[in-house]
C-alpha positions as CSV (number, residue, x, y, z in Angstrom):
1,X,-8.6,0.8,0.3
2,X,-6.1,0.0,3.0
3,X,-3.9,-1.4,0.0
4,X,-4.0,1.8,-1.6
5,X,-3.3,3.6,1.7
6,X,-0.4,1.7,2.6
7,X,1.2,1.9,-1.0
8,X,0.9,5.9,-0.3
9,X,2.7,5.1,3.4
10,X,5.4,2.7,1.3
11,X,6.0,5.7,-1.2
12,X,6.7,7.9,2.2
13,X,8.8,5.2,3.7
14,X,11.0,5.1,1.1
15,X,11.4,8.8,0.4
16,X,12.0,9.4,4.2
17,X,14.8,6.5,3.6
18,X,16.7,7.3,0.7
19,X,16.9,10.8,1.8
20,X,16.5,12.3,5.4
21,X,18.1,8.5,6.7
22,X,20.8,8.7,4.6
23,X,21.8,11.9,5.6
24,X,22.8,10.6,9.2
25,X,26.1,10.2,9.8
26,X,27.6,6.3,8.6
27,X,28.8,5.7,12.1
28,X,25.0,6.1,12.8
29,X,24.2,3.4,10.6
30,X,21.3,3.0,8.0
31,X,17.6,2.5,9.8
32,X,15.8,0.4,6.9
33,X,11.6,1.7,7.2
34,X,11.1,-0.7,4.4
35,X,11.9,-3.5,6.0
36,X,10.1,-2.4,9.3
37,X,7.3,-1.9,6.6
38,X,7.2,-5.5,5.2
39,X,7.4,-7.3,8.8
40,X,4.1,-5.2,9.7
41,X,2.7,-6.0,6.3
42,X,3.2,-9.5,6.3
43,X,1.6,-9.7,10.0
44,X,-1.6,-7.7,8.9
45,X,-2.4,-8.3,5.2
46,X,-3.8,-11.3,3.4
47,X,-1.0,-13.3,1.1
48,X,-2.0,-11.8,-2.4
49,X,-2.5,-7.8,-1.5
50,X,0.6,-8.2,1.1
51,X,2.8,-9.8,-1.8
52,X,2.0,-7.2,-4.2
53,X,2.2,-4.7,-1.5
54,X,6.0,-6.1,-0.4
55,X,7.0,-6.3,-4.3
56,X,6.2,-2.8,-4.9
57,X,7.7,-1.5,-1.8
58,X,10.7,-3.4,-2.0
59,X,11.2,-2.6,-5.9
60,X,10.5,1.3,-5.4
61,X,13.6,1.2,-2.4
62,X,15.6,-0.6,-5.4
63,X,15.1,1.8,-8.1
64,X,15.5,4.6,-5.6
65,X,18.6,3.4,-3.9
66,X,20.4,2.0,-6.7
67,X,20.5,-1.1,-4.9
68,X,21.3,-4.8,-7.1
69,X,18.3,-5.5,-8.7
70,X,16.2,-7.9,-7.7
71,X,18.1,-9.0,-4.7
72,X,16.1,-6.5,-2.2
73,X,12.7,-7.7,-3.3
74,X,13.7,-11.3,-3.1
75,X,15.0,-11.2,0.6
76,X,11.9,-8.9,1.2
77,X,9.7,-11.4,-0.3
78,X,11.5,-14.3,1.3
79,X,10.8,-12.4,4.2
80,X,7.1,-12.2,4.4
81,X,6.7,-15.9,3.0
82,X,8.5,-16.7,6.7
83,X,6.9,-14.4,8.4
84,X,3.3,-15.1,7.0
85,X,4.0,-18.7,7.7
86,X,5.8,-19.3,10.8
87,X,2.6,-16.9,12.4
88,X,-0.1,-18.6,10.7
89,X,-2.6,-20.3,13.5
90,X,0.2,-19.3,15.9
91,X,-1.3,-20.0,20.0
92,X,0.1,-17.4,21.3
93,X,-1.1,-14.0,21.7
94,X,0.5,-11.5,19.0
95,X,2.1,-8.8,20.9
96,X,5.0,-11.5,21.8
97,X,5.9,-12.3,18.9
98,X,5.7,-9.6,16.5
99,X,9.0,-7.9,17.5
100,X,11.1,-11.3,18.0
101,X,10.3,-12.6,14.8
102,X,11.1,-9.3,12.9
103,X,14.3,-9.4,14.8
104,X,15.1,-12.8,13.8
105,X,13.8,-11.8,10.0
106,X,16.0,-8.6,10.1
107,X,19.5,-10.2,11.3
108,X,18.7,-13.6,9.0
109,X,18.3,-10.8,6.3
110,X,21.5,-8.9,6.9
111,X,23.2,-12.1,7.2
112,X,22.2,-13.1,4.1
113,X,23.1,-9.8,2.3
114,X,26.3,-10.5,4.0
115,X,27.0,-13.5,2.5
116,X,25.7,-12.1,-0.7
117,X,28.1,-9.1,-0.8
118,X,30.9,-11.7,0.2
119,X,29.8,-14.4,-3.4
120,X,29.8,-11.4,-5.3
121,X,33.3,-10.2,-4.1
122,X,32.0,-6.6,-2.3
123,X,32.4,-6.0,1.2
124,X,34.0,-9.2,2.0
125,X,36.7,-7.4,3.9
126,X,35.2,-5.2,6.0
127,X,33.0,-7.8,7.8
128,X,32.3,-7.2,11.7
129,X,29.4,-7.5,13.7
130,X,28.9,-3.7,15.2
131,X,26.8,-3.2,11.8
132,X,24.8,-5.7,12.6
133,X,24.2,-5.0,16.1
134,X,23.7,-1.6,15.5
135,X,21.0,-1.8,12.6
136,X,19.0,-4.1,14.4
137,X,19.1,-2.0,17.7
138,X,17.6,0.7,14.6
139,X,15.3,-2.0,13.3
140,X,14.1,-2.6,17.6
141,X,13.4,0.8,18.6
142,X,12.1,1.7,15.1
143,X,9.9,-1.4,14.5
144,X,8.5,-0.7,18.3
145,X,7.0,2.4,17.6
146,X,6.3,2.1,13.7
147,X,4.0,-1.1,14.7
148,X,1.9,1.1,16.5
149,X,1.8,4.0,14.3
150,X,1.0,1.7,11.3
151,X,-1.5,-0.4,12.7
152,X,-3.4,3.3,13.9
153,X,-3.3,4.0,9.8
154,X,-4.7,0.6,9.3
155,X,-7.7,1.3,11.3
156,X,-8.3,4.2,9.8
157,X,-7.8,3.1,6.7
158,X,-10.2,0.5,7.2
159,X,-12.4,2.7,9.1
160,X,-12.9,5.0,6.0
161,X,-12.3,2.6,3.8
162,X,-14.9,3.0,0.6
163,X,-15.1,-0.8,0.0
164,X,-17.6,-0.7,3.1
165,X,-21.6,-1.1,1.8
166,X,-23.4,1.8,2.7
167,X,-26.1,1.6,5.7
168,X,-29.1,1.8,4.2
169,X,-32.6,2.6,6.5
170,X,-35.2,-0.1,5.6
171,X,-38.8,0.2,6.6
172,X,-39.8,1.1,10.5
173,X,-36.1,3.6,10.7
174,X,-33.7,-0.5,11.1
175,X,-30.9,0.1,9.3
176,X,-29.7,-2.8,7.2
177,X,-26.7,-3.3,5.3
C-alpha cells in the first residue's frame, strides 16, 4: 500500500513540476520535487519497492519533460544506490544526516548533468556556479519541509494500509491477530 500511495504522490510531484514550477520565472531557477522525492524514498523504502518506485518516478519526469532518455533515471537510480548504501547501519541518529546527504547527492547530481551537457556538446558555454547554488538553496528549503510532509503520508499510508491482517477477537473478548 504505501508503494501504491507514493506512486500516486510521484504522479503529483511530477505534474506540480513540469507545470506550476516551470512556470516561475528562469532567473528563479527550476525546484526538482522528483529528486527531493527519490532522496526520501531511498531513506524510507526497502531496495526492491524503492528501485521500482525511483524508476517509475524518474521515467514519468522524462517522458513528461522531454528530458534525454534514460539519463534522468540513471542519475536518479545512481542516486538512491548511494544514498541507500552510504546510510545503511549508519550510528548516527537520522535527523543529521538526511538533509546533508541529499545535499551532497543533489550538487554531485547537477555536477554530473553538467559534465554530461558539456560531452554531449549543450550547455558547455554557459557554465557558472549561481545555478547551482541556487537549485540547491531550492533543493534545502524544499527537501526541509517535503521530508516532513512525506513521511506524515508514510504513516498514514501505513496506518491504513490494507496489507495489515485483520484483529480478530478469539475466545474470552483477547483479540489476536
Amino acid at each position: 500500500m504505501p508503494f501504491l500511495f507514493f506512486l500516486f504522490v510521484a504522479v503529483i510531484a511530477v505534474v506540480v513540476q513540469t507545470t506550476f514550477l516551470r512556470a516561475l520565472p528562469p532567473v528563479w531557477g527550476s525546484p526538482d520535487l522528483v529528486f527531493i522525492l527519490v532522496v526520501f524514498v531511498a531513506y524510507r523504502f526497502s531496495w526492491l519497492p524503492g528501485l521500482l518506485l525511483v524508476f517509475c518516478t524518474a521515467w514519468m519526469l522524462e517522458v513528461t519533460a522531454s528530458l534525454w532518455l534514460g539519463i534522468y533515471s540513471i542519475q536518479c537510480l545512481v542516486v538512491f544506490v548511494f544514498l541507500k548504501t552510504i546510510t545503511h547501519n549508519i550510528p548516527i541518529r537520522e535527523s543529521i544526516y538526511q538533509l546533508p546527504l541529499g545535499i551532497l547527492a543533489f550538487v554531485l547530481s547537477r555536477l554530473f548533468s553538467f559534465f554530461v551537457s558539456f560531452v554531449v556538446g549543450q550547455g558547455a558555454v554557459d557554465w557558472n556556479w549561481w545555478p547551482l547554488l541556487r537549485d540547491t538553496l531550492w533543493f534545502t528549503v524544499m527537501a526541509w519541509g517535503l521530508f516532513m510532509l512525506f513521511d506524515v503520508l508514510l504513516s498514514l499510508a501505513e496506518r491504513f494500509s490494507w496489507r495489515r491482517r485483520p484483529e480478530v477477537k478469539g475466545f474470552g473478548g483477547r483479540r489476536h491477530s
